[in-house]
TORGULUM-725241 format. One record per residue (C-alpha): residue in one letter; residue number from 1; chain; x, y, z. Coordinates in steps of 0.05 Angstrom, whole numbers, padded with zeros to 5 digits. Example, Ala and Ser with C-alpha at 12.3 -4.5 7.8 and 13.67 -1.06 7.14 Angstrom:
// residues 2
> a:1:A:00246:-00090:00156 $
> s:2:A:00273:-00021:00143 $
END
This chain:
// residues 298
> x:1:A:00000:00000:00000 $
> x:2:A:00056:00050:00015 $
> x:3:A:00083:00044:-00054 $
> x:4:A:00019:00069:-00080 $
> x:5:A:00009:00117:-00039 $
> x:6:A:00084:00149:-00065 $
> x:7:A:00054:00151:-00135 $
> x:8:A:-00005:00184:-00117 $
> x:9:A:00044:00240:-00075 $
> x:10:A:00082:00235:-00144 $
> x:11:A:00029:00250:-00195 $
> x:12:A:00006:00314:-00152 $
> x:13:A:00068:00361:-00162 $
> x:14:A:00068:00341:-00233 $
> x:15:A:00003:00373:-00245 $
> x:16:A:00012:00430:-00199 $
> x:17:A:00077:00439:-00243 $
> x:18:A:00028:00430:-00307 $
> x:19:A:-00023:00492:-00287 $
> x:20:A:00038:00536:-00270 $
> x:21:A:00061:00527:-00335 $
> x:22:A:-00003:00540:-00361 $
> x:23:A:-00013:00598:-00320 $
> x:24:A:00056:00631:-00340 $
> x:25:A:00041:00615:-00418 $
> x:26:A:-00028:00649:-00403 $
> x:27:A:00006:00707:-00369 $
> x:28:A:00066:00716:-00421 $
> x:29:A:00004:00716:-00481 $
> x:30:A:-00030:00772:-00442 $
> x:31:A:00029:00811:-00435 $
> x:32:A:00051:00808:-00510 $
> x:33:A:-00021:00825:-00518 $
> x:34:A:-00016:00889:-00481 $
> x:35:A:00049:00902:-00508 $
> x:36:A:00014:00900:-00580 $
> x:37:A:-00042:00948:-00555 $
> x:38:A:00008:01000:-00535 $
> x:39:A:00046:00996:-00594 $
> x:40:A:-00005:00991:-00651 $
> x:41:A:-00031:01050:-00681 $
> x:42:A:-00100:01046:-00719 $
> x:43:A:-00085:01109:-00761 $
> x:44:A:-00034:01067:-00800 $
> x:45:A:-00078:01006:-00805 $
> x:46:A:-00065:00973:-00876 $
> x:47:A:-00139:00988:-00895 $
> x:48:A:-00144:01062:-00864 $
> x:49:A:-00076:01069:-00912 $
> x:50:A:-00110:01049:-00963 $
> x:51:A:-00170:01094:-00942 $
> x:52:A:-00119:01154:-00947 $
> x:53:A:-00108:01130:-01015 $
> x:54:A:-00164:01131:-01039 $
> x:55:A:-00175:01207:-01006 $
> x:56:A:-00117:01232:-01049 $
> x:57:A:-00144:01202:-01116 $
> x:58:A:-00210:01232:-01105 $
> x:59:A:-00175:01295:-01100 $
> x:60:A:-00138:01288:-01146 $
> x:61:A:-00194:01265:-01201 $
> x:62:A:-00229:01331:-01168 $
> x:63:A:-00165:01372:-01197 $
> x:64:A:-00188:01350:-01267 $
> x:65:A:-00262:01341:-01257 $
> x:66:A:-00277:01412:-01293 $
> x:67:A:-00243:01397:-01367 $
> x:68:A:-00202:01329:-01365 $
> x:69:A:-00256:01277:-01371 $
> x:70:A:-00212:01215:-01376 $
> x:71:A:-00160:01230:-01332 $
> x:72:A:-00219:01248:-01276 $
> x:73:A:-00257:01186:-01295 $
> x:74:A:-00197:01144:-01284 $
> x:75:A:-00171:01165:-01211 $
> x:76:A:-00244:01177:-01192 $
> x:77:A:-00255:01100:-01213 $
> x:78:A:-00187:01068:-01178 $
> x:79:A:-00214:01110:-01115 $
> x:80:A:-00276:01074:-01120 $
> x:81:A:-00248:01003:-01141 $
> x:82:A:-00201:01007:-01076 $
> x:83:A:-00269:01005:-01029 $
> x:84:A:-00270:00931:-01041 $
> x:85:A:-00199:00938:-01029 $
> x:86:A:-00201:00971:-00952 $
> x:87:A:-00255:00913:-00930 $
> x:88:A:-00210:00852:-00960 $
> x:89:A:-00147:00888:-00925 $
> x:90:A:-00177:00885:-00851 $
> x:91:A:-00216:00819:-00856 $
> x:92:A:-00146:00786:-00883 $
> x:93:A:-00101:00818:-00834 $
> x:94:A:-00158:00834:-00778 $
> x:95:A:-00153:00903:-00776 $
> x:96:A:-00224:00922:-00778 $
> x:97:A:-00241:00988:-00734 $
> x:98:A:-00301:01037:-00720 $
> x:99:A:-00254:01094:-00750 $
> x:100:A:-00238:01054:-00814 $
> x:101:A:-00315:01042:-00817 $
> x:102:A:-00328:01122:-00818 $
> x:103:A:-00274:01130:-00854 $
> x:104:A:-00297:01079:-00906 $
> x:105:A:-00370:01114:-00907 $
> x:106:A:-00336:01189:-00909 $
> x:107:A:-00299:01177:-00966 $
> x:108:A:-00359:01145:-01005 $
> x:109:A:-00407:01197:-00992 $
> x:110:A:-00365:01248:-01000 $
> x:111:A:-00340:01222:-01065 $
> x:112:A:-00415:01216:-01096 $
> x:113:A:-00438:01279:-01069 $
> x:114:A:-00375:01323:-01103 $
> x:115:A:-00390:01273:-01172 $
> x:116:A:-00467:01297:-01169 $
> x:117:A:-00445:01373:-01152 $
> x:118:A:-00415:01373:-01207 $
> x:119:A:-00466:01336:-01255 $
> x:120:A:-00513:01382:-01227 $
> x:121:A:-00477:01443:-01259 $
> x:122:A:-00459:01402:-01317 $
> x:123:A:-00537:01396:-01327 $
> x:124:A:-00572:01450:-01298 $
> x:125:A:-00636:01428:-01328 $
> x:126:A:-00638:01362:-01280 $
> x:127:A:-00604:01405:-01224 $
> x:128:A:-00657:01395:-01173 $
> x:129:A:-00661:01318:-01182 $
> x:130:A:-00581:01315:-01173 $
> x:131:A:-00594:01355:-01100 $
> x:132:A:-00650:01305:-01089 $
> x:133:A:-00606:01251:-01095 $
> x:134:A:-00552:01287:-01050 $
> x:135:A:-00603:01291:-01002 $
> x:136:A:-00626:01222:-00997 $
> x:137:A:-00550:01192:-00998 $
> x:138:A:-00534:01240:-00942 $
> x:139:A:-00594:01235:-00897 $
> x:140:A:-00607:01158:-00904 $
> x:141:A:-00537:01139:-00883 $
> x:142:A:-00534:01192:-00832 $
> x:143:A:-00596:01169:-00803 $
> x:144:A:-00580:01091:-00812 $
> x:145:A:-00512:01098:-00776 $
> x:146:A:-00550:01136:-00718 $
> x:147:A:-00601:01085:-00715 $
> x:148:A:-00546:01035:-00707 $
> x:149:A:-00505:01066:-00663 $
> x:150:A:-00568:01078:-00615 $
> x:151:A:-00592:01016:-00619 $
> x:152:A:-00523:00981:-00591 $
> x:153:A:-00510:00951:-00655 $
> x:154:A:-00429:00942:-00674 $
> x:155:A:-00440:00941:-00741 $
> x:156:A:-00483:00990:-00784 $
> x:157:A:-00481:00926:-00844 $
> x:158:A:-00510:00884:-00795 $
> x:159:A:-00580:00892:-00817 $
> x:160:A:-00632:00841:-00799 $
> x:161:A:-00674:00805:-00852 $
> x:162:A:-00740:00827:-00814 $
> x:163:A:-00721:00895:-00841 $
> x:164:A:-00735:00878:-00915 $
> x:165:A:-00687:00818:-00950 $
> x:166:A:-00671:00863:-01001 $
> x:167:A:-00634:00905:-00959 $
> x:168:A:-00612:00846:-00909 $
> x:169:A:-00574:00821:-00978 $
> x:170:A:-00553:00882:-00994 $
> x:171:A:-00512:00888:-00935 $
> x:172:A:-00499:00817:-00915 $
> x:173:A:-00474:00799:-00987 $
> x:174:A:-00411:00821:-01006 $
> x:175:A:-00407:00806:-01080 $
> x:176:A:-00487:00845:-01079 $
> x:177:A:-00452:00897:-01037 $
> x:178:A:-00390:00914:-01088 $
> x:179:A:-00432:00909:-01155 $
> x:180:A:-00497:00951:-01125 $
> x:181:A:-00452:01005:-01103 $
> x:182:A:-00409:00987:-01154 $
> x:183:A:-00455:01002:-01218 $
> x:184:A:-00489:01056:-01179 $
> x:185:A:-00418:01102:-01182 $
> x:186:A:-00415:01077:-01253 $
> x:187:A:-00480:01110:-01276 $
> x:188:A:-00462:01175:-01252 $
> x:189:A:-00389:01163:-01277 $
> x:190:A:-00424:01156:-01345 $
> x:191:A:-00469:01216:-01340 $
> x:192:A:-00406:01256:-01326 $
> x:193:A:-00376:01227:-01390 $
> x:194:A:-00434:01247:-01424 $
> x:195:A:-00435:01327:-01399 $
> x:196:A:-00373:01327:-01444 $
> x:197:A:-00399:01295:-01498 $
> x:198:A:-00475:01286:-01517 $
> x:199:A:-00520:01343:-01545 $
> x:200:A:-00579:01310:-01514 $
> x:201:A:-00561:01323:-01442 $
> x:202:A:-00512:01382:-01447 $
> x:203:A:-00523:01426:-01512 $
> x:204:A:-00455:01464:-01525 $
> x:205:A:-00479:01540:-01510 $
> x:206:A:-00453:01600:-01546 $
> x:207:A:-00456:01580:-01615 $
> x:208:A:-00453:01636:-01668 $
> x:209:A:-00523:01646:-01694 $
> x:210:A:-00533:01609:-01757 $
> x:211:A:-00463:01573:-01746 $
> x:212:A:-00463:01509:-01714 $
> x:213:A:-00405:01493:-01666 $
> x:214:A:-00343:01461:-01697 $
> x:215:A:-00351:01383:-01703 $
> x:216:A:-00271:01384:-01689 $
> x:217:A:-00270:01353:-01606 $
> x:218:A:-00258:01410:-01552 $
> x:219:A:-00254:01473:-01609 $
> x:220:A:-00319:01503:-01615 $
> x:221:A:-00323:01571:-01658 $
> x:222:A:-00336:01622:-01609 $
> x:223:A:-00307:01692:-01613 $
> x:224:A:-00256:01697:-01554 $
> x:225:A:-00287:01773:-01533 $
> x:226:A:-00348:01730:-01502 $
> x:227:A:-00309:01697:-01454 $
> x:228:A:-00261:01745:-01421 $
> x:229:A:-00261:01702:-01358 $
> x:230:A:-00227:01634:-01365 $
> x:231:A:-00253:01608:-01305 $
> x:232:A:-00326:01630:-01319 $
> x:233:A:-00391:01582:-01324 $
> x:234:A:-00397:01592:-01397 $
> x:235:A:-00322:01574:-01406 $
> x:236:A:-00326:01516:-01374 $
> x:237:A:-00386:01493:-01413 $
> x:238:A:-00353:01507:-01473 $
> x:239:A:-00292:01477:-01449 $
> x:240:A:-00336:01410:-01444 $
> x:241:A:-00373:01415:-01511 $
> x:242:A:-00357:01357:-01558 $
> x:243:A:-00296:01341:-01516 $
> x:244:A:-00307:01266:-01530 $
> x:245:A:-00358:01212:-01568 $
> x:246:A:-00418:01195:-01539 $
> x:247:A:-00430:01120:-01549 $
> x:248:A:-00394:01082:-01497 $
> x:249:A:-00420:01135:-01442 $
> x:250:A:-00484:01119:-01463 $
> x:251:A:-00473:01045:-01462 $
> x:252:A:-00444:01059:-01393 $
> x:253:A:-00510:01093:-01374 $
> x:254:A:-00566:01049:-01399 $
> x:255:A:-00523:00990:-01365 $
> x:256:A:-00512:01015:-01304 $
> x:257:A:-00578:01063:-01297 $
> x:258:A:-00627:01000:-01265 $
> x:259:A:-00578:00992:-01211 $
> x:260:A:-00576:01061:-01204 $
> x:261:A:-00657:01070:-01188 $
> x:262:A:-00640:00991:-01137 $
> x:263:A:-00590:01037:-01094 $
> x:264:A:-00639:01098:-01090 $
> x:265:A:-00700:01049:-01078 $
> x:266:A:-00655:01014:-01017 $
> x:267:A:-00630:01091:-00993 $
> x:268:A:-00710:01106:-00987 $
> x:269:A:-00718:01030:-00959 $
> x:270:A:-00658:01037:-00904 $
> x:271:A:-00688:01115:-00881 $
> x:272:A:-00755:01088:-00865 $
> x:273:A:-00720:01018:-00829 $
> x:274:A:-00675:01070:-00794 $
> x:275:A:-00735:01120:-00765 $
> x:276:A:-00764:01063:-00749 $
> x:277:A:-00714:01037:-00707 $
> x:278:A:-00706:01105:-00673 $
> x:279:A:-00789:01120:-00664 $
> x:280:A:-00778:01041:-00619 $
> x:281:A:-00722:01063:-00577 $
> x:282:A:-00762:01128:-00563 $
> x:283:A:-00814:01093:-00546 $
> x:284:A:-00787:01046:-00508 $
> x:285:A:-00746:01102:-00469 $
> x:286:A:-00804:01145:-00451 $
> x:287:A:-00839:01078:-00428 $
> x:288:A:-00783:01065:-00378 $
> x:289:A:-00776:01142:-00357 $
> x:290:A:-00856:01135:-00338 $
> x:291:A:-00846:01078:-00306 $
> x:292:A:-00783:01100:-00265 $
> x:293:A:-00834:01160:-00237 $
> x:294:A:-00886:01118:-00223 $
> x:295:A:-00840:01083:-00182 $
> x:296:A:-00815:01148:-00144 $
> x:297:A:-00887:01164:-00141 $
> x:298:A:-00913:01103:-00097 $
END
């Protein structure tokens, strides 16, 4: 009997000497861990790098927005290819964070908004439907990102399928996610194309009466006197007119323009989700305030 009783006095230092080691391997992990808190920075974040990016092509493409329609086209479009970019960048080396989130959204709205300022001078006739769409890109993410934050959520893409499955794809689906907003920024892309090109949206102005512009790209015939001020509206119109051919803009557009109406039909779709959201947690906080004073009360 003594024997066994030895082993038994054996085997329990062994795995006291097993949970200290597993204690000081848990210890030495949570001290690397708190080492890497202290000495990472989410400013340089691979995807908020790539976020700064994609701010400098977008002012950049804003340099030659007014009269370089290809060059704009082109940085405006890496800018907006490099969103998928950002997302793959933190999910790969899990860097995902609240201020690349914002940053993400910033960047996107701001973006569209400056495009449609823009195509809104570029066709004055349609000028109040481009601030109508301003409007509703603006105040529906402004008022879904509220709605998430108030209602605790981590996520503003973590929508819910009981709030419509068109928009639960639509943010739960990342290949739906990229092409929606995708062909969406194409459309108006297009349509900026086209304010240098097609007479059917943007008529060249200034034309000598009884003289039709010249059919030569970017040289209409108009007497210099008229336009003493480079800079002017009517320069820069004329500085657009017949600047480049139509057709593949317009392919672009007819394309692209049913996704286009999707994304403003799922803006209108998240707003109402969104007030709705906020009108429950009202309700539900005036609820509680009553009750907390009929509580005080009795």
């Amino acid at each position: 009997m003594a024997p066994k009783k030895a082993n038994g006095e054996a085997k329990a230092p062994r795995a006291r000497r097993g949970s200290s080691i597993s204690q000081t391997m848990a210890d030495t992990f949570e001290k690397v861990d708190e080492s890497l808190q202290k000495t990472e920075n989410v400013f340089l974040f691979l995807p908020n790098l790539i976020g700064y990016v994609r701010i400098a092509l977008a002012f950049a493409s804003l340099q030659y927005m007014p009269i370089h329609p290809r060059t704009c086209a082109l940085l405006y479009s890496i800018s907006c290819l490099l969103d998928a970019a950002d997302g793959w960048a933190a999910r790969k080396y899990d860097q995902s964070s609240s201020f690349g989130a914002v940053l993400d959204m910033v960047t996107d709205r701001c973006c569209t908004v400056c495009l449609q300022v823009f195509l809104a001078q570029g066709f004055p006739r349609y000028s109040m439907l481009f601030q109508l769409l301003i409007s509703l890109d603006l105040s529906s993410h402004y008022i879904h990102m509220y709605s998430s934050l108030a209602s605790g959520s981590s996520s503003h893409k973590k929508v819910d399928v009981s709030q419509g499955w068109l928009l639960h794809t639509y943010y739960t689906n990342r290949t739906v996610l990229f092409l929606v907003c995708g062909l969406n920024e194409l459309f108006f892309i297009a349509l900026y194309l086209l304010s240098f090109s097609s007479p059917y949206l943007s008529p060249s102005l200034f034309a000598p009466t009884g003289e039709a512009a010249s059919a030569q790209p970017g040289s209409p015939k108009v007497p210099s006197s008229i336009l003493p001020n480079p800079w002017s509206a009517a320069a820069m119109e004329l500085a657009r007119a017949n600047k480049m051919d139509s057709t593949f803009p317009w392919v672009l557009a007819v394309i692209s323009a049913p996704v286009m109406l999707l994304k403003q039909y799922l803006n209108v779709a998240q707003m109402i989700n969104a007030s709705k959201t906020l009108a429950r947690g009202d309700i539900a906080t005036r609820r509680k305030a009553r009750l907390e004073r009929a509580r005080k009360t009795t």
